[in-house]
C-alpha positions in Angstrom: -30.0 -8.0 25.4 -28.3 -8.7 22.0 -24.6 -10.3 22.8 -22.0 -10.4 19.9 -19.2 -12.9 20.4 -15.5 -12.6 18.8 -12.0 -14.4 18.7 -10.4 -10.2 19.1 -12.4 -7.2 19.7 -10.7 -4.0 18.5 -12.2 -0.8 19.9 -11.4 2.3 17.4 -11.0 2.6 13.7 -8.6 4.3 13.2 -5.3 3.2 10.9 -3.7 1.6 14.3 -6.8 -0.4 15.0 -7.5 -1.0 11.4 -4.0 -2.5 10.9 -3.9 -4.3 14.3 -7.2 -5.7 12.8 -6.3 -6.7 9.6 -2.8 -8.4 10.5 -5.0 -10.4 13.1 -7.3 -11.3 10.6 -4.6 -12.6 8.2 -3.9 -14.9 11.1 -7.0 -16.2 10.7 -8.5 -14.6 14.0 -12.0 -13.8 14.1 -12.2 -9.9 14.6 -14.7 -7.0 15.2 -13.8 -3.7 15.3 -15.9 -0.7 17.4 -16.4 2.4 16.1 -18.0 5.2 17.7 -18.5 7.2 14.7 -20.8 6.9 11.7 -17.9 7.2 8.9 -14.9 5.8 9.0 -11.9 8.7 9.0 -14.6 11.2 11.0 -13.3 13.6 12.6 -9.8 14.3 11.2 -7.3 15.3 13.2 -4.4 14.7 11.3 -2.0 16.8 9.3 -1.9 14.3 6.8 2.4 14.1 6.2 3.3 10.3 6.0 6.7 9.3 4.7 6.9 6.8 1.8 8.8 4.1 3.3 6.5 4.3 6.1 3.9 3.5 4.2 5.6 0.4 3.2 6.5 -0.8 6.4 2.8 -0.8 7.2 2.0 -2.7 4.2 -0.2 0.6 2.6 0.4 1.4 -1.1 2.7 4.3 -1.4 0.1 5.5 -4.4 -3.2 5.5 -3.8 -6.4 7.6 -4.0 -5.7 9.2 -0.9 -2.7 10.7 -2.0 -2.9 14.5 -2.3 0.6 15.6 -2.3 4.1 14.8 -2.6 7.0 16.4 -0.7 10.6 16.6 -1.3 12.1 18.1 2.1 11.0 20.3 4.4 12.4 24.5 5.3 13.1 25.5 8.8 12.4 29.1 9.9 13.9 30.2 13.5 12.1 32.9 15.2 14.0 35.7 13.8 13.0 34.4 10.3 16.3 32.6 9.4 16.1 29.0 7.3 17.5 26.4 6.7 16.3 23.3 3.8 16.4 19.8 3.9 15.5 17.9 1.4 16.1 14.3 -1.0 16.2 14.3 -4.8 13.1 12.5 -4.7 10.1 12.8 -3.2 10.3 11.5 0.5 6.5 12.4 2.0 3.2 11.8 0.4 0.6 14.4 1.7 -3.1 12.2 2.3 -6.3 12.8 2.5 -6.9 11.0 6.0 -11.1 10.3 5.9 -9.8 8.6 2.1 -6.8 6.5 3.7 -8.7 5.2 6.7 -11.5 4.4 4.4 -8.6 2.0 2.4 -7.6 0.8 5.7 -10.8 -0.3 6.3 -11.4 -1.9 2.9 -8.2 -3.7 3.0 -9.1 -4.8 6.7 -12.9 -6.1 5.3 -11.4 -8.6 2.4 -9.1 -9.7 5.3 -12.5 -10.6 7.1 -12.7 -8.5 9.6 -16.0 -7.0 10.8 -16.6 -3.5 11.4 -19.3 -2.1 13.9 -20.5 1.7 13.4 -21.8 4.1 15.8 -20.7 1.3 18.8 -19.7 3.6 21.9 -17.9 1.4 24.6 -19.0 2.3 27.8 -17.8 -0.4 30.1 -15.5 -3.1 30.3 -14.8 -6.0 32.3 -12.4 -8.8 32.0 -13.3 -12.4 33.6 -11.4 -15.9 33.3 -12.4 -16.5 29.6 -12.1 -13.0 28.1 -13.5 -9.7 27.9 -17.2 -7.9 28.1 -18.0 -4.7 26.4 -21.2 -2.8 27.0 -22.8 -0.9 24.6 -26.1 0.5 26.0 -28.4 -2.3 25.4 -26.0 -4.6 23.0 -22.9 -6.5 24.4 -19.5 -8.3 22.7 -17.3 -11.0 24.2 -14.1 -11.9 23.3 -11.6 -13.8 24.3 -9.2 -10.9 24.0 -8.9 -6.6 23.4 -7.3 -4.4 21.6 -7.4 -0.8 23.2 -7.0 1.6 19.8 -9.3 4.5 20.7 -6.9 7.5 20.6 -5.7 10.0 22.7 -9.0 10.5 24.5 -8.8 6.3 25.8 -11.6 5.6 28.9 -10.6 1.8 28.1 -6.8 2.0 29.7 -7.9 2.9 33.1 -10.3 0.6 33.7 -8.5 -2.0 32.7 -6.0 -0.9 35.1 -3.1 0.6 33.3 -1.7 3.9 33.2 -2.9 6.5 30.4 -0.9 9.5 28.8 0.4 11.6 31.0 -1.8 14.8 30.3 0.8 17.2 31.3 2.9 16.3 27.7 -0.5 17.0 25.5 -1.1 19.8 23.4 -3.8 21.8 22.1 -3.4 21.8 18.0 -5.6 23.6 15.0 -5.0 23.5 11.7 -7.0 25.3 9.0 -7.2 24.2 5.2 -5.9 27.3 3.2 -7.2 28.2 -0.6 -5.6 30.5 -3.0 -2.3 31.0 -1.2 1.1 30.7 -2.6 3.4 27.9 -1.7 5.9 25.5 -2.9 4.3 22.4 -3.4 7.8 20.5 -3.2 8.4 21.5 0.7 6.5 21.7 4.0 7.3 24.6 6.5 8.3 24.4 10.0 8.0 27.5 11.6 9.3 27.7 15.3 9.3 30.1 18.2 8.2 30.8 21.9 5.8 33.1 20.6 4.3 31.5 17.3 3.9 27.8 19.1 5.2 27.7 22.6 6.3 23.9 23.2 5.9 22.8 19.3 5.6 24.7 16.2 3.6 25.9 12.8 3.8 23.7 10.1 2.5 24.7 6.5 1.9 21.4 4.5 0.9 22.1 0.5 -1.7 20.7 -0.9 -1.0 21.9 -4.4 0.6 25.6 -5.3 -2.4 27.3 -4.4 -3.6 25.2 -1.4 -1.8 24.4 2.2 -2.7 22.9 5.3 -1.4 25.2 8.2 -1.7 24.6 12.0 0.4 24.3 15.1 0.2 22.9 18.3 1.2 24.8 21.5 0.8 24.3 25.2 -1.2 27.3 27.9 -2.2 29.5 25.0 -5.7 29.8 22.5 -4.2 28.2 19.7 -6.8 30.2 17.8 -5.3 33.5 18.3 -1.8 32.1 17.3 -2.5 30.5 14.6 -5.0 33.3 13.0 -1.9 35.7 13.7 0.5 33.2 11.4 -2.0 33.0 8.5 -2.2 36.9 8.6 1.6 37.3 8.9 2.3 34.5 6.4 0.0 35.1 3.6 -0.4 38.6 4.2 0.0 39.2 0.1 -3.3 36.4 -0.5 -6.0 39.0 -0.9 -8.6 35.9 -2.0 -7.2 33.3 1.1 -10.2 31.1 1.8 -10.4 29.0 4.8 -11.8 25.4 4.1 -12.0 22.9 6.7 -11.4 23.5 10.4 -9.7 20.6 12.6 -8.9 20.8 16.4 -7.2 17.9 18.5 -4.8 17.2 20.7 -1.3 16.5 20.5 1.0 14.1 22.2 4.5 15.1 23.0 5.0 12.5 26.2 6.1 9.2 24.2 4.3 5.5 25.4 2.9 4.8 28.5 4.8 2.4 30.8 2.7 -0.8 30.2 0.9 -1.6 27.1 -0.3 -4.8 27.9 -1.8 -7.1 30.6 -3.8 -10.0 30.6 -6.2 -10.4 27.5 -5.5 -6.7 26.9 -3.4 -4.9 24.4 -2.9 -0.7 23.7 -1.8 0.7 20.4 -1.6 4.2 18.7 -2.1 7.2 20.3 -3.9 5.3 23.4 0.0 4.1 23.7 1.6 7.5 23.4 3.1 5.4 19.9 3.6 9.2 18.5 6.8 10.8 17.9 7.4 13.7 20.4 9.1 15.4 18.1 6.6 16.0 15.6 3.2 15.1 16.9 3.2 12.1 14.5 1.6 8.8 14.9 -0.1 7.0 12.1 3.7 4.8 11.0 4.7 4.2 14.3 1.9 3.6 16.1 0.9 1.0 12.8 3.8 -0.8 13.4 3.4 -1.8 17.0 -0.4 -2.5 15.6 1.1 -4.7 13.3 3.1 -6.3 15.9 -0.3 -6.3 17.9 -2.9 -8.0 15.9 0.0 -10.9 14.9 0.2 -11.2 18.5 -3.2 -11.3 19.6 -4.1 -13.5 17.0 -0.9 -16.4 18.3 -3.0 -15.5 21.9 -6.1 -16.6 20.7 -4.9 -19.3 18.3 -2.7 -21.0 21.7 -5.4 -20.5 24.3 -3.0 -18.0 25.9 -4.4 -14.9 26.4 -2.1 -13.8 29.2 -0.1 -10.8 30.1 2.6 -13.5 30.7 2.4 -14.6 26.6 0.7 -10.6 25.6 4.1 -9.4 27.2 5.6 -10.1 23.6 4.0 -7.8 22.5 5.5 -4.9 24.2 9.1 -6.6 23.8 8.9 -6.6 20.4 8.2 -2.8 19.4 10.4 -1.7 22.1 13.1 -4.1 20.6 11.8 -2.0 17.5 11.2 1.7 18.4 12.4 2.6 21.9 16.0 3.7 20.7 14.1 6.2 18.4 11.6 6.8 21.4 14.1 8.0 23.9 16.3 10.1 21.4 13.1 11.9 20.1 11.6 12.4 23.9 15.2 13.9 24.3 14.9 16.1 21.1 11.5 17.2 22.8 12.9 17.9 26.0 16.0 20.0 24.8 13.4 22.2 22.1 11.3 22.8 24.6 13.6 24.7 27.1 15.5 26.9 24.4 15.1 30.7 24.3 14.0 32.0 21.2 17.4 33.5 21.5 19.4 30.2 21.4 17.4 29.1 18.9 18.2 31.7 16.3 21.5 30.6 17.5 21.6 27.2 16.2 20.1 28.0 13.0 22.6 30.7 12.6 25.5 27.4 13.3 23.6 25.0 11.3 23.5 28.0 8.4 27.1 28.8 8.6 28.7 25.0 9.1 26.1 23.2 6.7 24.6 21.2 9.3 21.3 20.5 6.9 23.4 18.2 4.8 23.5 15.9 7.6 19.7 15.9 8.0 19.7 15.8 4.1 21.5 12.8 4.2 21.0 11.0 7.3 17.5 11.9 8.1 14.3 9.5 8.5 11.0 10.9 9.4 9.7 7.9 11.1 13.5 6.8 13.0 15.3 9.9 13.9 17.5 8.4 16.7 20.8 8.5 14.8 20.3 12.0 13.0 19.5 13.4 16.3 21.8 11.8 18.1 24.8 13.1 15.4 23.2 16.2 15.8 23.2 17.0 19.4 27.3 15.5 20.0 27.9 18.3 17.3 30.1 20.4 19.1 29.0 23.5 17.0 25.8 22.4 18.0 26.9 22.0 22.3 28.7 24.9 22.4 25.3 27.3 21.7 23.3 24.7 24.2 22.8 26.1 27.8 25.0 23.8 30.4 22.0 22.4 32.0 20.8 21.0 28.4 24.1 19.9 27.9 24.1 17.7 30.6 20.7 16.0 28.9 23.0 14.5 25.9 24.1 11.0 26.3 27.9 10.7 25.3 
């Protein structure tokens, strides 16, 4: 049986376990990432909308060949059809191509000396005294340590004895590639409503003025049906519409599991529930808890400490980070998802009429909403449309 022996073994290539890899690497670990794909970036299921400064804080070129777009702000449609804009004088978003970016990611993670294994399933793991097995059918690695980055669909967690996502707060999504339709390439579209996306929304992302990526997550429903309805009520005027590519997946709308480490063990990404609940959205922060990851993985290694005791950093650290902006947008989520269709036209109709958007215009992050949202919910324009029992959910 062929045996493969590492310093950190990262299981999943995609950006979190590429950037967990790479910052590992840069600490002069020896790493190997598993892949159970053949490509790199295969299958996409991401919508692609990555902020700028995001970017940044995960050390990835705002420009680059994967760039396809770049946004400005977003519009907001209730379900009656009202709207509301927010937006920066500068472009705040950068629209990617996602097989290109992970590609980069994987590049940049290479020259870092990092070691990249294709088409390696893990089907087992076990953890001894001196580190961790993985089987692969007939080949096996050991390392001292792991790195759980497998996604949404993680087999790893359990069996290393920690609690996955809670399945209840995961979503169905779809999203088609849309030629020859007419959009502003300056804005994305949020589109929301009990009976477009029950528990999320529709989001229209351009490409360029005559291409958009358009899909929606929703909860108990075929998102087929709904989201073939939107394209046929949205572009009902693009007599040459052409679908391109097709992407199913799943959303997650529960924020992180409880525990993310234990001993010789680390989760990041989507295994972590390191998505925004608001938005579905996890390639920033779940990068910068895999940043926070491979640095600390590769201390473990580097002290002979490979402990839950000394991993337990780990977990302080992005929660010293990100857990503020966890709970408010876990909140967010919460309220959204309990408001009539009714109320909501409602609070556009308030944030319309008092010019709430210019607080999003001018407080708003993508990646750290906890202060907009907070501002926004102890609006009392905004309380007094809120049903008393969702009152009571605000902190004051």
């Amino acid at each position: 049986m062929k045996s493969e022996e590492t310093d950190i073994l990262v299981i999943g290539a995609g950006p979190a376990g590429l950037v967990a890899a790479r910052k590992a690497a840069e600490k002069e670990a020896d790493v190997i990432v598993l892949e159970e794909h053949e490509e790199i970036g295969q299958p996409c299921h991401c919508a692609g909308l990555l902020s700028i400064k995001g970017l940044e804080r995960i050390g990835v070129p705002a420009d680059g060949p994967y760039v396809q777009n770049k946004v400005k702000g977003a519009r907001f449609f209730s379900p009656s059809g009202l709207s509301f804009t927010v937006e920066k004088d500068e472009p705040v978003a950068h629209i990617i191509d996602r097989g290109l970016f992970d590609r980069f990611l994987a590049q940049k993670a290479t020259e870092a000396g990092v070691r990249i294994s294709l088409k390696k399933e893990a089907k087992s793991i076990e953890r001894g005294e001196k580190g961790v097995n993985i089987q692969l059918g007939k080949e096996k690695f050991f390392a001292k340590m792991g790195i759980d980055a497998e996604g949404v669909s993680s087999r790893i967690i359990k069996a290393m004895g920690l609690k996955s996502l809670n399945r209840d707060l995961i979503l169905s999504g779809l999203q088609y590639d849309l030629k020859n339709v007419s959009v502003d390439p300056r804005y994305v579209e949020v589109h929301t409503g009990r009976k477009i996306a029950p528990g999320f929304f529709v989001w229209v992302i351009p490409l360029s003025q005559d291409k958009a990526r358009v899909g929606l997550g929703c909860k108990g429903v075929n998102p087929k049906e709904l989201l073939d309805e939107f394209v046929r009520g949205r572009f009902r005027d693009e007599d040459d519409l052409e679908r391109g590519n097709v992407r199913s997946g799943l959303v997650i709308t529960g924020g992180p599991i409880d525990r993310t480490f234990d001993d010789r063990f680390l989760v990041v990404g989507d295994a972590a529930g390191q998505v925004k609940p608001t938005t579905g959205g996890g390639v920033i922060l779940g990068g910068i808890c895999a940043s926070i990851a491979g640095e600390t993985a590769a201390e473990a290694v580097t002290s002979g400490d490979c402990s839950a005791s000394f991993l337990s950093r780990y977990e302080n650290l992005w929660k010293d980070e990100l857990s503020k902006d966890f709970r408010m947008m876990l909140l967010a989520r919460r309220v959204m998802n309990r408001l009539s269709d009714r109320t909501l036209d409602k609070l556009f109709n308030v944030v319309i009429k008092d010019n709430l958007q210019g607080l999003f215009s001018a407080e708003g992050d993508m990646d750290f909403q906890s202060g907009v949202l907070l501002n926004m919910l102890r609006k009392k324009e905004i309380l007094g449309v809120l049903p008393s029992f969702l009152r009571s959910l605000i902190p004051f």
